[in-house]
N, C-alpha and C positions, 0 to 999 in steps of 0.2 A: 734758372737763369744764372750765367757767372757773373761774379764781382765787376768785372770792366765793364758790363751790360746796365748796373746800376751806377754805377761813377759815370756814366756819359753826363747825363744831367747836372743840373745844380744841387750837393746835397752837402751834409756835413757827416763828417764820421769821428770813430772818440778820438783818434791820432789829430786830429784837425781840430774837435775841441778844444782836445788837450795843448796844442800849440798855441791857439787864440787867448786861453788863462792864461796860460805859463808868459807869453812874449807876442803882444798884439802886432807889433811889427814883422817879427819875423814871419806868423801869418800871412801878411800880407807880401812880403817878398817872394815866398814859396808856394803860395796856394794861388795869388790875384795877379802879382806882377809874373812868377812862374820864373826867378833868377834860378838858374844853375847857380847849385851849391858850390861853396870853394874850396869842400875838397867833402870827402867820401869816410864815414866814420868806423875806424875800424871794429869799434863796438856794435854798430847797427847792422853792420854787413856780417858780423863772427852772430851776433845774437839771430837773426836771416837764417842761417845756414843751419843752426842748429831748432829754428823750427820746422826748417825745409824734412832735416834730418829723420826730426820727430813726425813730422808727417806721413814719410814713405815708411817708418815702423808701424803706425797704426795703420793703413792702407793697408798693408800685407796682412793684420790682422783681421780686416774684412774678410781675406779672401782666405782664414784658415792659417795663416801663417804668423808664425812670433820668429823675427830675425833675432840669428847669434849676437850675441855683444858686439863680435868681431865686426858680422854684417852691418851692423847700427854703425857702428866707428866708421866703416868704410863708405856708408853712405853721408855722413861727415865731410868726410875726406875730400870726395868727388863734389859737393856743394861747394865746398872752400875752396878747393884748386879753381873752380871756375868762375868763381865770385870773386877770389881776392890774387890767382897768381897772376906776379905781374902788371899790377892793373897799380900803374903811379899817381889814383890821385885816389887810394885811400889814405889816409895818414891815421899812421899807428903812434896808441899813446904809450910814451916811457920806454920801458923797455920791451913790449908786445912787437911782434913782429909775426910775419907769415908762419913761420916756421913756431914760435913760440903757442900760436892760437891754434895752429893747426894740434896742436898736443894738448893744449888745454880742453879744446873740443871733443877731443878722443876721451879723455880722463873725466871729465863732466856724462858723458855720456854712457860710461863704462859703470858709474855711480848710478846713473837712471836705472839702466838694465836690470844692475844690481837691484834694486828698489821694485821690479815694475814685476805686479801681480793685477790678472784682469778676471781673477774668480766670481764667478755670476754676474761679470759685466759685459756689456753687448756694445760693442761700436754701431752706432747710427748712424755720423755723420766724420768727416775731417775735413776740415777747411772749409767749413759752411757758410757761405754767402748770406747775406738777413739784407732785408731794406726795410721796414716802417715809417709811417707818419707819427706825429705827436697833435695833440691840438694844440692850435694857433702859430704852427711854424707849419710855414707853404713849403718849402722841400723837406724828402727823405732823408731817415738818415741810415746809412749804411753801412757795410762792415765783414767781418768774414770772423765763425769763432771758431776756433784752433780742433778743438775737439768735442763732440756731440756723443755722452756715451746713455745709457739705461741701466738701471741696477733690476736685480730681481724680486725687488717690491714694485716695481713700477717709477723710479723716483727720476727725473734724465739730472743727468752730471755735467754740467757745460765746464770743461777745462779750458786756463788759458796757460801756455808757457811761457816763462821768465825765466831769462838767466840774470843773475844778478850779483853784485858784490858783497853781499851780505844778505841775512836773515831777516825777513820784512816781520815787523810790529804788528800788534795788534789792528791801530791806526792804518796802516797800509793795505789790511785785508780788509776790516767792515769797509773800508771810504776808498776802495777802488774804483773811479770812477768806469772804466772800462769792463769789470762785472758789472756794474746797474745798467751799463745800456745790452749790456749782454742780457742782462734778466727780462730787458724790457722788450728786446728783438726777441726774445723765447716766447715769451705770451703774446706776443703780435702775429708770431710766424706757428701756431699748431701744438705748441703746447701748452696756452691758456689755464687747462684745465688740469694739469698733472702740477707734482711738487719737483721743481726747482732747485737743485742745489750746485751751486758755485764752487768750484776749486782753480787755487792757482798750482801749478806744478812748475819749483821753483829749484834751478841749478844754482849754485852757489860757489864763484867763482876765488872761494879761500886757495890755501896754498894744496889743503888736502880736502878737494872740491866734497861738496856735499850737496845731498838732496830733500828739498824736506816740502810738504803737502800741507797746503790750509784750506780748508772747507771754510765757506761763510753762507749769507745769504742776503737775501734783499726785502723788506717788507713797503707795503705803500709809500710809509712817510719814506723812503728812499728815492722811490719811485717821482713824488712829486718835487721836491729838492734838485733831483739830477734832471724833471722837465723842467722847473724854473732858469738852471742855472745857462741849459742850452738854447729858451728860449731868448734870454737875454746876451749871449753870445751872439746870435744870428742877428740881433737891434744892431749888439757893436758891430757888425760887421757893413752891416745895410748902411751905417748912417756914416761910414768908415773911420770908425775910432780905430786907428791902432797907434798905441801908444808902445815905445820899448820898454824895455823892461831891466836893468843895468843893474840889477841886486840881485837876478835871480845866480842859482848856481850852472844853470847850462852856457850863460855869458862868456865864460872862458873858451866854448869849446864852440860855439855858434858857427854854422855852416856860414852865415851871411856878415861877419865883422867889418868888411871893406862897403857894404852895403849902409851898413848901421849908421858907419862914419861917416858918408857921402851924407846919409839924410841930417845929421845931425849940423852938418856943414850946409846942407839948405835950410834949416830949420832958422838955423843962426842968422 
């Protein structure tokens, strides 16, 4: 079943968790009340493209095929012209611009290539749809993870892609919360009984981009932490707490600011 066949329903997924901790209002602007955002991020659309990118590389690898560098850059290309040329309600930060991301995209990706060895490994899956129940939360949660691979012990490899501005912490790879529900959609969906192992594949958006791989894992006490924390997400949203959130650091850059303001002026 594809993704959009599980999102018809009422479910929660980690983008939507993750929005509910991070900024309970904004939750509720973009998931309950559904405002069109006030403008289009050129981060979230440049990072889009470059999984898009990563997608149709490993795709070709199903069928036998490992794309040129050149090829990978080009299918880059063709994501971003279509996503972002032209289109006046992304807003680029500082000095980024179409032209600029488009070359950083290429250069990021050119660093992957360089990197990317698939010796004794088997693609299973890209873009793999999950849905699971947890106990004591009445809807699904759902999701899609980026890459499903198998090594030649038997071990499966679930990758997720990151691009990001720096080199992520220790902190940042055990307490990903988007690996634990990725660990927990694996053993709900067919692989219960096999080992598990987690990686982020992480672009690095320095001046001279870099690529670099963290392996982790997930053990129970993980498991039950990441249900407690969802189950009590789903209370706040039932009983509709949502509170803003004016310390965090997405505050600056919030698709919904003219929103925030208005409530904040009914609030008053």
């Amino acid at each position: 079943m594809k993704l959009n066949e599980f999102r018809k329903g009422p479910h929660l997924s980690a983008s939507s968790i993750a929005e509910y901790m991070e900024c309970s209002l904004s939750y509720r602007f973009s998931r309950i009340d559904k405002l069109k955002p006030e403008f289009i991020s050129d981060n979230m659309t440049f990072g889009s493209c470059i999984h898009q990118a990563l997608a149709d590389f490993h795709q070709e690898r199903i069928m036998g095929n490992i794309l040129t560098k050149d090829q990978l850059q080009e299918r880059f290309a063709y994501h971003w012209t279509i996503r972002a040329s032209e289109n006046k309600e992304i807003k680029y930060k500082g000095e980024n611009s179409f032209d600029s991301l488009l070359e950083q995209g290429k250069a990021l990706l050119r660093t992957y290539h360089g990197n990317f060895s698939d010796e004794n490994i088997t693609v299973l899956a890209i873009e793999e749809p999950f849905r699971f129940l947890l106990d004591n939360l009445p809807i699904p949660i759902v999701g899609v993870m980026d890459l499903v691979e198998e090594d030649d012990q038997g071990n499966i490899i679930i990758t997720d892609f990151k691009t990001a501005a720096r080199s992520y912490t220790e902190d940042d790879v055990s307490k990903n919360p988007q690996l634990t529900l990725y660990h927990l959609a694996s053993r709900s969906n067919g692989y219960g009984d096999r080992n598990i192992i987690m990686k982020l594949d992480v672009l690095i958006k320095t001046k001279t981009p870099q690529f670099k791989r963290y392996y982790t894992a997930r053990d129970r006490w993980d498991e039950i932490k990441a249900a407690k924390k969802i189950i009590e997400v789903w209370r706040g949203i039932n009983k509709g707490v949502f509170i803003p959130n004016d310390t965090s650091w997405k505050c600056a850059e919030c698709f919904y600011k003219g929103a925030c303001n208005d409530w904040y002026q009914e609030a008053a």
